[in-house]
Predicted model as a PDB file, atoms N, CA, C, CB and O in Angstrom, pLDDT in the B-factor column:
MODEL        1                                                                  
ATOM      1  N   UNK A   1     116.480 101.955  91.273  1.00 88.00           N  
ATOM      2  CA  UNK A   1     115.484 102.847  91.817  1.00 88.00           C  
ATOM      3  C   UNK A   1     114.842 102.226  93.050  1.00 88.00           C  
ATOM      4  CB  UNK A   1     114.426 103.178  90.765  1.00 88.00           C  
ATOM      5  O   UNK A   1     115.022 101.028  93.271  1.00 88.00           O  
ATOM      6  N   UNK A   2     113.870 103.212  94.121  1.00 94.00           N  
ATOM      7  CA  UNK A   2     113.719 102.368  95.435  1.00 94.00           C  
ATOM      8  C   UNK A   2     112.352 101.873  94.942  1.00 94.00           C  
ATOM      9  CB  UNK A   2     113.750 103.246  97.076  1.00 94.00           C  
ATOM     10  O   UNK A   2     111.927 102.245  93.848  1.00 94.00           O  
ATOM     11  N   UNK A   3     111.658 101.040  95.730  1.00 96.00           N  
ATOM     12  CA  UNK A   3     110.870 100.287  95.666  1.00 96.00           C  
ATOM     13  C   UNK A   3     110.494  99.937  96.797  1.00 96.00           C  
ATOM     14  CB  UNK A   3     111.136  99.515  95.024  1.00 96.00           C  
ATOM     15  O   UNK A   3     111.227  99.773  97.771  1.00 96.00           O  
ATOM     16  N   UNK A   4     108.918  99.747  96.737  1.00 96.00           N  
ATOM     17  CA  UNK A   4     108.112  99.164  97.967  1.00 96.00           C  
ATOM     18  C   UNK A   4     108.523  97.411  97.444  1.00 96.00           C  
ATOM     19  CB  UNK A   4     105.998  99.730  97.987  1.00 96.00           C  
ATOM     20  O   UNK A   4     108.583  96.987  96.290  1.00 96.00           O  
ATOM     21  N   UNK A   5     108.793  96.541  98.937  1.00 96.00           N  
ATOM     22  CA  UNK A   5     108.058  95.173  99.137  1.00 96.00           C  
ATOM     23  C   UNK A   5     107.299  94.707  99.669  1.00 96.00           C  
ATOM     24  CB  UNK A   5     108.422  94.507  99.368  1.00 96.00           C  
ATOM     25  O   UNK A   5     107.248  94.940 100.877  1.00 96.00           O  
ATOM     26  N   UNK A   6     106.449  93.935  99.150  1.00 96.00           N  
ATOM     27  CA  UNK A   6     104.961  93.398 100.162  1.00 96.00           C  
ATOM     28  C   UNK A   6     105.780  91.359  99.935  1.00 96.00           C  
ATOM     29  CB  UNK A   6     102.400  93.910  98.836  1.00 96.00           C  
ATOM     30  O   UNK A   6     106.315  90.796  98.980  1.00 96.00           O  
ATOM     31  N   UNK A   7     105.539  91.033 100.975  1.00 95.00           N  
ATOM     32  CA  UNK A   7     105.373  90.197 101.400  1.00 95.00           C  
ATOM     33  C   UNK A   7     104.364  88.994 102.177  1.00 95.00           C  
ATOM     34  CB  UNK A   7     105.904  90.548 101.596  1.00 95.00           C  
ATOM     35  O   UNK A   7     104.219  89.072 103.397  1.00 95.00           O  
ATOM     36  N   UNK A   8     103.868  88.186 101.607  1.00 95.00           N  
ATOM     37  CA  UNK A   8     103.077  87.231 102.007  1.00 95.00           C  
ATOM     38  C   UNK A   8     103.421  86.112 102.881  1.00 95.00           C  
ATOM     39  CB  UNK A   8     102.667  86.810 101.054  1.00 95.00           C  
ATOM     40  O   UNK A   8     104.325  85.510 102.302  1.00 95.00           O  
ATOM     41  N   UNK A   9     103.225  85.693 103.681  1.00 93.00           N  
ATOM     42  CA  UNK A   9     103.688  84.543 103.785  1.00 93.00           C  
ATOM     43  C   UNK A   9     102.405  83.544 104.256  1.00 93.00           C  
ATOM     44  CB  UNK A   9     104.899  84.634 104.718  1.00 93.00           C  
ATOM     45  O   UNK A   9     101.708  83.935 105.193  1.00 93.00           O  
ATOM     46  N   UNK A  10     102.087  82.207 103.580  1.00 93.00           N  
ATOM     47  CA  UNK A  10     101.341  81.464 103.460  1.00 93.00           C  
ATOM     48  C   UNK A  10     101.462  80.311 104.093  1.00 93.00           C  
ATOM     49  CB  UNK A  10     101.207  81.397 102.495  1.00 93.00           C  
ATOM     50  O   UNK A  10     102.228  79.515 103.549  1.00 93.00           O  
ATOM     51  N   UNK A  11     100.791  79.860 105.376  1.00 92.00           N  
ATOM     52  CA  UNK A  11     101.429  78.603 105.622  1.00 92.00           C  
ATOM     53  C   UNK A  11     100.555  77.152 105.587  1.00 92.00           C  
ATOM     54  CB  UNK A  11     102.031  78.785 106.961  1.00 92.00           C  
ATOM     55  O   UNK A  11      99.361  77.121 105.883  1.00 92.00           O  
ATOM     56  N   UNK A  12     101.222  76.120 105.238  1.00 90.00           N  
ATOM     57  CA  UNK A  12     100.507  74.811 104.209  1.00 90.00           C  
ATOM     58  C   UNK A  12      99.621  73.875 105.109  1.00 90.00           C  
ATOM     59  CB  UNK A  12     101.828  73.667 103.424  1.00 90.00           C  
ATOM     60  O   UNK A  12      98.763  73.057 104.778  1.00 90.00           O  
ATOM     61  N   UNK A  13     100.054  74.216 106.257  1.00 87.00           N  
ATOM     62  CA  UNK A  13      99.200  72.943 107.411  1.00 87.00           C  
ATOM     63  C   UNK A  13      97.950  73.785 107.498  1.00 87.00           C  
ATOM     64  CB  UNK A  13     100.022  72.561 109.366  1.00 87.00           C  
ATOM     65  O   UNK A  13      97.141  73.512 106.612  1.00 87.00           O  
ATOM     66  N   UNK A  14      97.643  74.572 108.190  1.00 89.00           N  
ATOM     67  CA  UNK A  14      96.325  75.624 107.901  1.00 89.00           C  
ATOM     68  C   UNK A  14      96.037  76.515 106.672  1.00 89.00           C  
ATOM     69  CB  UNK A  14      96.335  76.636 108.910  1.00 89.00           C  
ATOM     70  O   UNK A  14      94.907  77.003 106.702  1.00 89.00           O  
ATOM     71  N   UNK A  15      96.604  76.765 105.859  1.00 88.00           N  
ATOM     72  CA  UNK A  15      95.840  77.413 105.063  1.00 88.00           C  
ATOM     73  C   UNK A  15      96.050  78.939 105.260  1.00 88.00           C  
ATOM     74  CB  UNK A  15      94.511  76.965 105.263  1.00 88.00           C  
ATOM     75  O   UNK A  15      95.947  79.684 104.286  1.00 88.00           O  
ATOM     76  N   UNK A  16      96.300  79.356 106.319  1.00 90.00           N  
ATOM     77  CA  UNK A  16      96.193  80.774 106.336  1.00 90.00           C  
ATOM     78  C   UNK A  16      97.531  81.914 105.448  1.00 90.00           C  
ATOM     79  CB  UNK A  16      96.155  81.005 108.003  1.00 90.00           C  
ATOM     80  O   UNK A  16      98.639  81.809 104.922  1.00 90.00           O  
ATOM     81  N   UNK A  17      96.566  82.881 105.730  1.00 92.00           N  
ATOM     82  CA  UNK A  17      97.734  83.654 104.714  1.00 92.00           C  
ATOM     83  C   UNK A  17      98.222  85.053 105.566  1.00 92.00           C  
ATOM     84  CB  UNK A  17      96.922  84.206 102.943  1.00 92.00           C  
ATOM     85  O   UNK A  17      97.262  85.820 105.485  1.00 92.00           O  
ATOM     86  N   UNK A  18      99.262  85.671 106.312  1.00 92.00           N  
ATOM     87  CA  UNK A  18      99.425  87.007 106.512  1.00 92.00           C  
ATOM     88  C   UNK A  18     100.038  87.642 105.694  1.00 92.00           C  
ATOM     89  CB  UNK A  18      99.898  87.274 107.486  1.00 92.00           C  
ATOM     90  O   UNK A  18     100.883  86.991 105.079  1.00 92.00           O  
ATOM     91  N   UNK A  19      99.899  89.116 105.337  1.00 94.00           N  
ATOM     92  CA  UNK A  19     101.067  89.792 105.029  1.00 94.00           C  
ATOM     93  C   UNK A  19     101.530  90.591 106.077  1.00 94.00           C  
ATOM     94  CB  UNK A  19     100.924  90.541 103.927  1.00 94.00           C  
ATOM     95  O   UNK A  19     100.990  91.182 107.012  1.00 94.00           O  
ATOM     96  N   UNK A  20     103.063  90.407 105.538  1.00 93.00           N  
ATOM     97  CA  UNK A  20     103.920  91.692 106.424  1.00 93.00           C  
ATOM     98  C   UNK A  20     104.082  92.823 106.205  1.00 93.00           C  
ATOM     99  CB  UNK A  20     105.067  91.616 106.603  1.00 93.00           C  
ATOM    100  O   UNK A  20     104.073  93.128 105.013  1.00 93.00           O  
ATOM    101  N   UNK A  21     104.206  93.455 106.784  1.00 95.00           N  
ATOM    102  CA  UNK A  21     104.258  95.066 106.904  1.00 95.00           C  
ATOM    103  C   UNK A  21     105.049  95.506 105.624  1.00 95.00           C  
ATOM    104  CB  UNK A  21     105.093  95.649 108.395  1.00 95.00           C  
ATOM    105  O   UNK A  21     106.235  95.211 105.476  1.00 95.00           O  
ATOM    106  N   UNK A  22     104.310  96.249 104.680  1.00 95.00           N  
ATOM    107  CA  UNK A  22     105.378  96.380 103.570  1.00 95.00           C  
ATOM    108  C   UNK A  22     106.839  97.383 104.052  1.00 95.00           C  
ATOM    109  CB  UNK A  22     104.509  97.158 102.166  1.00 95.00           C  
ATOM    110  O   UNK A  22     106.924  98.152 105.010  1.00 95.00           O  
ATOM    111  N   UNK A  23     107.435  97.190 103.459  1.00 95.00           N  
ATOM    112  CA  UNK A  23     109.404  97.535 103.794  1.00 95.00           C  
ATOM    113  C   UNK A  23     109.690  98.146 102.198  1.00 95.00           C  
ATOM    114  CB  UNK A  23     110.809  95.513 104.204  1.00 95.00           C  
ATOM    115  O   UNK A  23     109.601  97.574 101.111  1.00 95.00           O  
ATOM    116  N   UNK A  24     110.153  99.857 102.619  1.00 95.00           N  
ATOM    117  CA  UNK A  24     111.007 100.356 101.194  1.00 95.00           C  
ATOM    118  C   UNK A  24     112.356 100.065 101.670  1.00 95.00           C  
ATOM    119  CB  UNK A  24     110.866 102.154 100.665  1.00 95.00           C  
ATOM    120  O   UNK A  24     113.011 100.080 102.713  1.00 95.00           O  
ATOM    121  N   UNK A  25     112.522  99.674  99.891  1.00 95.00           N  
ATOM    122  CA  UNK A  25     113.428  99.304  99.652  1.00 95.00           C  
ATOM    123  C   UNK A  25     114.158 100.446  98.934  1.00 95.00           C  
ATOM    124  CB  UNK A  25     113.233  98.200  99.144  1.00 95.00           C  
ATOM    125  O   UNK A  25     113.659 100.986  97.947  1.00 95.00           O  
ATOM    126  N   UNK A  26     115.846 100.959  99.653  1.00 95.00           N  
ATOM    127  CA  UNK A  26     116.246 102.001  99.198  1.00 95.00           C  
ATOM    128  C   UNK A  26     117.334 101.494  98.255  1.00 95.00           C  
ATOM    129  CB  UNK A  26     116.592 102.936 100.229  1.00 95.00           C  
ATOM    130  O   UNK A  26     117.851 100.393  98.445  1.00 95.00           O  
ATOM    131  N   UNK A  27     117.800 102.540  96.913  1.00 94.00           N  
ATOM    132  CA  UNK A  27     118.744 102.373  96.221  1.00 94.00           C  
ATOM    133  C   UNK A  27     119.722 102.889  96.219  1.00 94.00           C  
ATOM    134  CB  UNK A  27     118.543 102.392  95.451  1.00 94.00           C  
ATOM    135  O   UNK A  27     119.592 104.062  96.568  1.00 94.00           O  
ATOM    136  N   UNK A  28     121.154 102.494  95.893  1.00 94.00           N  
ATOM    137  CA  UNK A  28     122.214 103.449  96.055  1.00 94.00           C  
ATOM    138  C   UNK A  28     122.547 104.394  95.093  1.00 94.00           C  
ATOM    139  CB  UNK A  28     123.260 102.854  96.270  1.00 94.00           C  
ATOM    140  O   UNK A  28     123.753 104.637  95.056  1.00 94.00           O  
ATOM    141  N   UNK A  29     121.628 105.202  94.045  1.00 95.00           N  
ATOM    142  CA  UNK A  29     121.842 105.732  92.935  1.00 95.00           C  
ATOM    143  C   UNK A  29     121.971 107.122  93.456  1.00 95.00           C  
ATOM    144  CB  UNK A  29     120.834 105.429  91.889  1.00 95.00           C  
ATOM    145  O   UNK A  29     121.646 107.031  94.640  1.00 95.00           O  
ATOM    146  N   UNK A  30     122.257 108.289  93.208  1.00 94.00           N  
ATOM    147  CA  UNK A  30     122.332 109.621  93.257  1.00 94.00           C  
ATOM    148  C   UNK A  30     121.226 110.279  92.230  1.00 94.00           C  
ATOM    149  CB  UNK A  30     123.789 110.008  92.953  1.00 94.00           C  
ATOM    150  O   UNK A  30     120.563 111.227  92.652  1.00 94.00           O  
ATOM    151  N   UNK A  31     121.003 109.779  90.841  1.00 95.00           N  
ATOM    152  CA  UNK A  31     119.818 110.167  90.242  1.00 95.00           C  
ATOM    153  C   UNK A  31     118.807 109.108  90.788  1.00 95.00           C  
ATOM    154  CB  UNK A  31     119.939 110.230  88.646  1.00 95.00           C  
ATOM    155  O   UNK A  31     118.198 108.348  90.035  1.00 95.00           O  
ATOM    156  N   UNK A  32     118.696 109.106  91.869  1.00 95.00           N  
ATOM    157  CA  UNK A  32     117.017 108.480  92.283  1.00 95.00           C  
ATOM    158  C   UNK A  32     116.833 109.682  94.046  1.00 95.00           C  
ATOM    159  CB  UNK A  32     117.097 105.794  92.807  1.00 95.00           C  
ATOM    160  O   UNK A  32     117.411 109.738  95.132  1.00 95.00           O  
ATOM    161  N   UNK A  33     115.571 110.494  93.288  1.00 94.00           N  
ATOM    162  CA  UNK A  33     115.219 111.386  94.362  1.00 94.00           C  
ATOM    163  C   UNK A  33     114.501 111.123  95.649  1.00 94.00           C  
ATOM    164  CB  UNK A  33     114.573 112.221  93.848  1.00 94.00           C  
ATOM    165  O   UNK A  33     113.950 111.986  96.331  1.00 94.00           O  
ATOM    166  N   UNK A  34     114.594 109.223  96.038  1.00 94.00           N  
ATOM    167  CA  UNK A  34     114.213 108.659  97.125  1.00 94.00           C  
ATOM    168  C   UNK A  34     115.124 108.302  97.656  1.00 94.00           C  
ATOM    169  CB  UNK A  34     113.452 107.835  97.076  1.00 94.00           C  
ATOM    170  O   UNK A  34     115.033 108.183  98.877  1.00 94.00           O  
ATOM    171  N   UNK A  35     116.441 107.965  96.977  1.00 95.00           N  
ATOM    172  CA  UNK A  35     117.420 107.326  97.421  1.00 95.00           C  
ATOM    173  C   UNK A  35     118.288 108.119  98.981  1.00 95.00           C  
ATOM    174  CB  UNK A  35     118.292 107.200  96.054  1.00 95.00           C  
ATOM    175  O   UNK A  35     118.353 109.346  99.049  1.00 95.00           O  
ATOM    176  N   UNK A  36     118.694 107.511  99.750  1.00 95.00           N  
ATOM    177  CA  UNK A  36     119.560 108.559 100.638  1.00 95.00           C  
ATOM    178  C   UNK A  36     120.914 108.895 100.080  1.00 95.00           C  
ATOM    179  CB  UNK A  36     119.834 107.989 102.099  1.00 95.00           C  
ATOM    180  O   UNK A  36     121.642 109.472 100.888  1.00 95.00           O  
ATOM    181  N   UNK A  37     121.496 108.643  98.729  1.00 95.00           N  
ATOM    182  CA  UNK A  37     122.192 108.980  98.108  1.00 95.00           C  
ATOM    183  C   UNK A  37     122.077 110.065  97.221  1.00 95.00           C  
ATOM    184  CB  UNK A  37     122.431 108.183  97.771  1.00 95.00           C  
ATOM    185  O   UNK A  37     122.962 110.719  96.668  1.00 95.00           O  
ATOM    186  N   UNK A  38     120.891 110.153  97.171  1.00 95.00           N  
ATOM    187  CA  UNK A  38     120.742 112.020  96.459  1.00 95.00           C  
ATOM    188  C   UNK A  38     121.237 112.674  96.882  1.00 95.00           C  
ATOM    189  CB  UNK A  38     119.659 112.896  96.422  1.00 95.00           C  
ATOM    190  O   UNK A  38     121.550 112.287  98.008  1.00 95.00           O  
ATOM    191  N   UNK A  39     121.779 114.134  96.547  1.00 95.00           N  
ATOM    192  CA  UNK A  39     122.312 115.133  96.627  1.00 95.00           C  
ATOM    193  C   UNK A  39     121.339 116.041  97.555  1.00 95.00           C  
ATOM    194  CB  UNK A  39     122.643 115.544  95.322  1.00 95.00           C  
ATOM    195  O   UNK A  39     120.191 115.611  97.443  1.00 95.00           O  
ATOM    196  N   UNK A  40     121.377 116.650  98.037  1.00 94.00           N  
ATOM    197  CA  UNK A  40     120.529 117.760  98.688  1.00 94.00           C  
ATOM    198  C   UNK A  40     120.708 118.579  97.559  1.00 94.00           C  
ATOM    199  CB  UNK A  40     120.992 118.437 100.188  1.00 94.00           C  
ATOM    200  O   UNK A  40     119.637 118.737  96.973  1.00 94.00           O  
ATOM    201  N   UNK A  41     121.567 119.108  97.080  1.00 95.00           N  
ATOM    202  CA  UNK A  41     121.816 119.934  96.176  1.00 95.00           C  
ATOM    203  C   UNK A  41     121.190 120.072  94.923  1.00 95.00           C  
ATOM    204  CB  UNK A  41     122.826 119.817  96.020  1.00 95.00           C  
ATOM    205  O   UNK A  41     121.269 121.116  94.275  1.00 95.00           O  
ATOM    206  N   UNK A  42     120.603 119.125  94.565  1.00 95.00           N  
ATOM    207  CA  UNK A  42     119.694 118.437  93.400  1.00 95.00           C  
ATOM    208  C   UNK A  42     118.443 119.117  93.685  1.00 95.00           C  
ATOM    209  CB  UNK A  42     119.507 116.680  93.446  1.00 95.00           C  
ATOM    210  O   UNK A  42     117.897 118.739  94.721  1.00 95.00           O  
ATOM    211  N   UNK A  43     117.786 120.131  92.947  1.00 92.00           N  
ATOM    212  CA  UNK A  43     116.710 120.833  93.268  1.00 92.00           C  
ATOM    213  C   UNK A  43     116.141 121.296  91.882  1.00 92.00           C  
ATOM    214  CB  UNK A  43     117.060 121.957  94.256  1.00 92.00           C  
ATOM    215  O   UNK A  43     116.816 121.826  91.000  1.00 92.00           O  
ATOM    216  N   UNK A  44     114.996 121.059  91.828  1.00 93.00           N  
ATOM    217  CA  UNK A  44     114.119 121.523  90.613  1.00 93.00           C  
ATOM    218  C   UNK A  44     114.417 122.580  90.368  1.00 93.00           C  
ATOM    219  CB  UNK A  44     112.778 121.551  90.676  1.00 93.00           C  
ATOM    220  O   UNK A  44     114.898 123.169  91.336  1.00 93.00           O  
ATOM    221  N   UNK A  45     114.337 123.343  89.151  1.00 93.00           N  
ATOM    222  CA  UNK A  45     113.922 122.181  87.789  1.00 93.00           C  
ATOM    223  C   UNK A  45     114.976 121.010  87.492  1.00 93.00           C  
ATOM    224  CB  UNK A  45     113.846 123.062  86.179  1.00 93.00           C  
ATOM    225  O   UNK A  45     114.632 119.906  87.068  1.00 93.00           O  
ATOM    226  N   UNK A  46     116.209 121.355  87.745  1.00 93.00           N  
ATOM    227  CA  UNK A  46     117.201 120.148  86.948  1.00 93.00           C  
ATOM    228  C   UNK A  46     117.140 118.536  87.910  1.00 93.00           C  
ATOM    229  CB  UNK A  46     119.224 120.862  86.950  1.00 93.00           C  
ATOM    230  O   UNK A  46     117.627 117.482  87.501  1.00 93.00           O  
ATOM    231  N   UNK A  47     116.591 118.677  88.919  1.00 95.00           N  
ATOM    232  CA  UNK A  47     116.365 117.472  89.521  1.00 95.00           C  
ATOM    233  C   UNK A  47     114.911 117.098  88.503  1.00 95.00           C  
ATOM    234  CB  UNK A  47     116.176 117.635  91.385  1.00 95.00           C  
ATOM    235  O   UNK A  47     114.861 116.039  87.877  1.00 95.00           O  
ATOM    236  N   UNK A  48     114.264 117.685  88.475  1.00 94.00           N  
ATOM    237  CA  UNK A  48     112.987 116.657  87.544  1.00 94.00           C  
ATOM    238  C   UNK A  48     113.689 116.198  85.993  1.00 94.00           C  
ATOM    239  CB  UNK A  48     111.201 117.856  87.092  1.00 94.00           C  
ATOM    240  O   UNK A  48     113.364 115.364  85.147  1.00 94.00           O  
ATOM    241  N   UNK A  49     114.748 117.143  86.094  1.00 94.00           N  
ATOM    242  CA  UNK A  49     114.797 116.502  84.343  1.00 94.00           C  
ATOM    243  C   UNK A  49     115.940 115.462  84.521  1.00 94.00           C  
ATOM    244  CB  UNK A  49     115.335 117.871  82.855  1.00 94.00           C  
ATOM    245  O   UNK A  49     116.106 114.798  83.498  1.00 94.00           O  
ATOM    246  N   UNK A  50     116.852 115.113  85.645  1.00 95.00           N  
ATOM    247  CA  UNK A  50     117.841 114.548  85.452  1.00 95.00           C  
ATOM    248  C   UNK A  50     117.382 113.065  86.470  1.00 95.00           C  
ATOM    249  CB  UNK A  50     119.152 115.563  85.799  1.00 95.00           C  
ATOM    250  O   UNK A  50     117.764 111.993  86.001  1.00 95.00           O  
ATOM    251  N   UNK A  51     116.628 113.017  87.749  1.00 96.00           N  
ATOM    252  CA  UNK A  51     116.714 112.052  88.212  1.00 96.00           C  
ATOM    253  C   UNK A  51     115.279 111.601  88.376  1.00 96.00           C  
ATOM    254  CB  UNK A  51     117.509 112.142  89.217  1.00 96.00           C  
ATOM    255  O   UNK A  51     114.306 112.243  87.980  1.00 96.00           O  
ATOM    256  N   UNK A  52     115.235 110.214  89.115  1.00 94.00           N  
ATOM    257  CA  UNK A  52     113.557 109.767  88.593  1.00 94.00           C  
ATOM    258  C   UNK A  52     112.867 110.198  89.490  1.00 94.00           C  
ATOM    259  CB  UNK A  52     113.080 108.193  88.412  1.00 94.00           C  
ATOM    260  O   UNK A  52     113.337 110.580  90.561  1.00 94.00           O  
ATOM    261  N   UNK A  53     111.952 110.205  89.274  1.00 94.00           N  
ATOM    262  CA  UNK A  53     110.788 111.196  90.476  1.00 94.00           C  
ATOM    263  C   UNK A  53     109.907 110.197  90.886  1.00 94.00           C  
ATOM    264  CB  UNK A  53     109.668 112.638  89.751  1.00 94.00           C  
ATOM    265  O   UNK A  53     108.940 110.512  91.581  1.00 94.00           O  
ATOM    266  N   UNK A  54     110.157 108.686  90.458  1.00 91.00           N  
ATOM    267  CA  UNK A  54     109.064 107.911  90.876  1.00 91.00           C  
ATOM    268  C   UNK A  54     109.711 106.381  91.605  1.00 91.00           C  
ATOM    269  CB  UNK A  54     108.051 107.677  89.452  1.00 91.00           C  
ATOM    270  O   UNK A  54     110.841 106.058  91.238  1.00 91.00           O  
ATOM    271  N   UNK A  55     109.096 105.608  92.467  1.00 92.00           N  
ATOM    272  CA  UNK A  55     109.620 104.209  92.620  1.00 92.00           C  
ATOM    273  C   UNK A  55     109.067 103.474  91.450  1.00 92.00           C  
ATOM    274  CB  UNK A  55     109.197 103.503  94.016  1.00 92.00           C  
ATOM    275  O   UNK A  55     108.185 103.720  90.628  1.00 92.00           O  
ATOM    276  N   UNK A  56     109.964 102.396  91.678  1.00 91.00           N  
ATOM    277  CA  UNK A  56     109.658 101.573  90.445  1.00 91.00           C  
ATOM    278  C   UNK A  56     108.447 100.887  91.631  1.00 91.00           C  
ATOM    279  CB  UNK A  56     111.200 100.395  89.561  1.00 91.00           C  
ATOM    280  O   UNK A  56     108.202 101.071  92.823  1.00 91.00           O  
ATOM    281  N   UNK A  57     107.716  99.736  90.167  1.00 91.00           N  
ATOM    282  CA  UNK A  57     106.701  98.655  91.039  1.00 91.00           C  
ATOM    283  C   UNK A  57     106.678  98.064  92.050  1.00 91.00           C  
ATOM    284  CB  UNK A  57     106.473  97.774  90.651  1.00 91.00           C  
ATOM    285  O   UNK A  57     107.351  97.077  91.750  1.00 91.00           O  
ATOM    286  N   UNK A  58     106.413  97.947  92.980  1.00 93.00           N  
ATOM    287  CA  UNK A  58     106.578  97.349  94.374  1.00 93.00           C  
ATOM    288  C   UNK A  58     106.842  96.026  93.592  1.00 93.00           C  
ATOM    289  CB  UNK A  58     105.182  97.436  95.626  1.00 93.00           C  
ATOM    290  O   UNK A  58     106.476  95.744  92.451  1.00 93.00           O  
ATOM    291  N   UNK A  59     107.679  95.162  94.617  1.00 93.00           N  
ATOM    292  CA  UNK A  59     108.347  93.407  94.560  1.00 93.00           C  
ATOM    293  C   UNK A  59     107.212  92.950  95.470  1.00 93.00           C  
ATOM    294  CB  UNK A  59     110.285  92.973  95.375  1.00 93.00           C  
ATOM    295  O   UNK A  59     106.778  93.527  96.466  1.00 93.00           O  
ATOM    296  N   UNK A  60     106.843  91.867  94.961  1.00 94.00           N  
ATOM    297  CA  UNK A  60     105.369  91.105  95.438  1.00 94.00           C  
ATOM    298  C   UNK A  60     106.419  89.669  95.955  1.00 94.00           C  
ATOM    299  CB  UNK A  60     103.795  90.713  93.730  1.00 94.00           C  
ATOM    300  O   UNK A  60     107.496  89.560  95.368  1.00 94.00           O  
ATOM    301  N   UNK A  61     106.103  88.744  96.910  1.00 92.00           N  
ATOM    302  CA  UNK A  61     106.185  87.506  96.441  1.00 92.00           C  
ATOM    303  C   UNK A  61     105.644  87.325  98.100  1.00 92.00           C  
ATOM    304  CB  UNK A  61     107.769  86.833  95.676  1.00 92.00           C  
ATOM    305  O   UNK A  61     105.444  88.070  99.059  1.00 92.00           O  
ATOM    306  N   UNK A  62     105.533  85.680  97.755  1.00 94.00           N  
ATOM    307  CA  UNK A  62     105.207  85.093  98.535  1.00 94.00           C  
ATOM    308  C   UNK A  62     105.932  84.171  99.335  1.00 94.00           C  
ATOM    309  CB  UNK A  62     104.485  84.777  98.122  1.00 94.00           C  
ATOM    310  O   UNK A  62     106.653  83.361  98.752  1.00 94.00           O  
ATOM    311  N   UNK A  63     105.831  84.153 101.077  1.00 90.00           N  
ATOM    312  CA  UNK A  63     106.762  82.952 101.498  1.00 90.00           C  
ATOM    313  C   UNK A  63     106.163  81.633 102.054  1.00 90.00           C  
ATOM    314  CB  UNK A  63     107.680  83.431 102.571  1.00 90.00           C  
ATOM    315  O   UNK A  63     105.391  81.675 103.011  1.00 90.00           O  
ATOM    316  N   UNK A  64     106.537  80.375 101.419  1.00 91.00           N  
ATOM    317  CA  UNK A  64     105.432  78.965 102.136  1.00 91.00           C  
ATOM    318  C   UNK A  64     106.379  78.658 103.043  1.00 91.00           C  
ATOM    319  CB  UNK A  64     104.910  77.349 101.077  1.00 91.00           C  
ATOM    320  O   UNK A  64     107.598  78.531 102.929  1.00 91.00           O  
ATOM    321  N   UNK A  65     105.375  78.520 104.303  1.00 88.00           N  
ATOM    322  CA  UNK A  65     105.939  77.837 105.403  1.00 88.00           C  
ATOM    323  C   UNK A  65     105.353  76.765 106.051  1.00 88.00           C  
ATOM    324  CB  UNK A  65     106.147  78.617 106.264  1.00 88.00           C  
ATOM    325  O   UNK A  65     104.138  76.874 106.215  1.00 88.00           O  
ATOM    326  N   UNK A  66     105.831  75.855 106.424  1.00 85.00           N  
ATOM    327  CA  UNK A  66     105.876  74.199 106.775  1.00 85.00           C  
ATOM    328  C   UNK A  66     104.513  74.293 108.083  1.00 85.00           C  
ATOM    329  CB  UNK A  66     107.920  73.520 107.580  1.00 85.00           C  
ATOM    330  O   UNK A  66     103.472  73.705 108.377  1.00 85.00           O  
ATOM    331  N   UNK A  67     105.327  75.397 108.543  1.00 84.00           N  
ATOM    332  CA  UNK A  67     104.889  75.860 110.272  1.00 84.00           C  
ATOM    333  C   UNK A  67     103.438  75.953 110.165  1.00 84.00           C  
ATOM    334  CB  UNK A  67     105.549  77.561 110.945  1.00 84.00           C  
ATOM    335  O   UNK A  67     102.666  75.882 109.208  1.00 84.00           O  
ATOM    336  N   UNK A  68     103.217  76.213 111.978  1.00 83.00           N  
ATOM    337  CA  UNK A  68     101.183  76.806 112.050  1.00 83.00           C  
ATOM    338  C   UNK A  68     102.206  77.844 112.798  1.00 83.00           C  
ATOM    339  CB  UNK A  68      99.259  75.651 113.270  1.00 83.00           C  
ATOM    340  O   UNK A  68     103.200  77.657 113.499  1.00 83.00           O  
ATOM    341  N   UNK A  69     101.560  78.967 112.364  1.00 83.00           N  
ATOM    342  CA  UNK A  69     101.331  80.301 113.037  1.00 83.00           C  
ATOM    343  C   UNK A  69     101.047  80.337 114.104  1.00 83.00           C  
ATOM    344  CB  UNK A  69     100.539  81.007 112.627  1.00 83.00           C  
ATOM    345  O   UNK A  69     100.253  79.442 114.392  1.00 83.00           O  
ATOM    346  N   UNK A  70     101.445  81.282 115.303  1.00 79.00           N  
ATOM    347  CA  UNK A  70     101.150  81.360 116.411  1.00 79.00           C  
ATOM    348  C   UNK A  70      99.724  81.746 116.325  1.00 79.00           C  
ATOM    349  CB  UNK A  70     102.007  82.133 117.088  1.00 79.00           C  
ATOM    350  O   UNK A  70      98.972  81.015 116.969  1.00 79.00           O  
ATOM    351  N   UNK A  71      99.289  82.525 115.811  1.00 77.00           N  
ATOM    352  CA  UNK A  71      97.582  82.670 115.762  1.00 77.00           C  
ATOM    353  C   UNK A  71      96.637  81.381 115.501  1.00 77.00           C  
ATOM    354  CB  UNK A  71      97.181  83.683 114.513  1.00 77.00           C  
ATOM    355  O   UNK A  71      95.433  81.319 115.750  1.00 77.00           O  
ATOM    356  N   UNK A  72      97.573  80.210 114.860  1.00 79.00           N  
ATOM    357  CA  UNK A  72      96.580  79.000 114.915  1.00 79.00           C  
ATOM    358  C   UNK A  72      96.482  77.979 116.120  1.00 79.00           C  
ATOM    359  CB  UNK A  72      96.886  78.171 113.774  1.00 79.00           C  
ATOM    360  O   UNK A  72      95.570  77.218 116.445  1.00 79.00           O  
ATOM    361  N   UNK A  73      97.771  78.226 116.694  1.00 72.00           N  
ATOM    362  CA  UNK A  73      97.574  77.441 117.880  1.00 72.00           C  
ATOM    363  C   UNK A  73      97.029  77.565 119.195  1.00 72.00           C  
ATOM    364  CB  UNK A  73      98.444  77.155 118.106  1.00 72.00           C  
ATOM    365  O   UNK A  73      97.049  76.605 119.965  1.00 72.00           O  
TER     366      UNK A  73                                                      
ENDMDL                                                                          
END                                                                             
């Protein structure tokens, strides 16, 4: 199923933290009604009962980097 990612990235010499622009993440399923693999043809009612109508949990994580950020220097 598709899914949002958020991304952090944290870096260790300063301390600071950005996130990046969150990025969906698409799936290759045909029963997922976000996917660009759906059917056009797939249309309620039998699209609500057959494919998912929702993303799963957004993917969280974080990236440590060695570096200073251009904003610290």
């Amino acid at each position: 199923m598709c899914c949002w990612r958020h991304v952090r990235n944290v870096y260790l010499r300063c301390g600071h933290a950005f996130n990046l622009p969150d990025e969906l993440i698409t799936c290759d399923s045909s029963r997922c009604k976000f996917s660009p693999n759906h059917p056009a043809t797939c249309l309620p009612p039998t699209c609500k009962q057959t494919c998912a109508q929702y993303r799963q949990y957004p993917q969280q994580y974080c990236k440590l980097a060695i570096a200073i950020p251009r904003r610290c220097v």
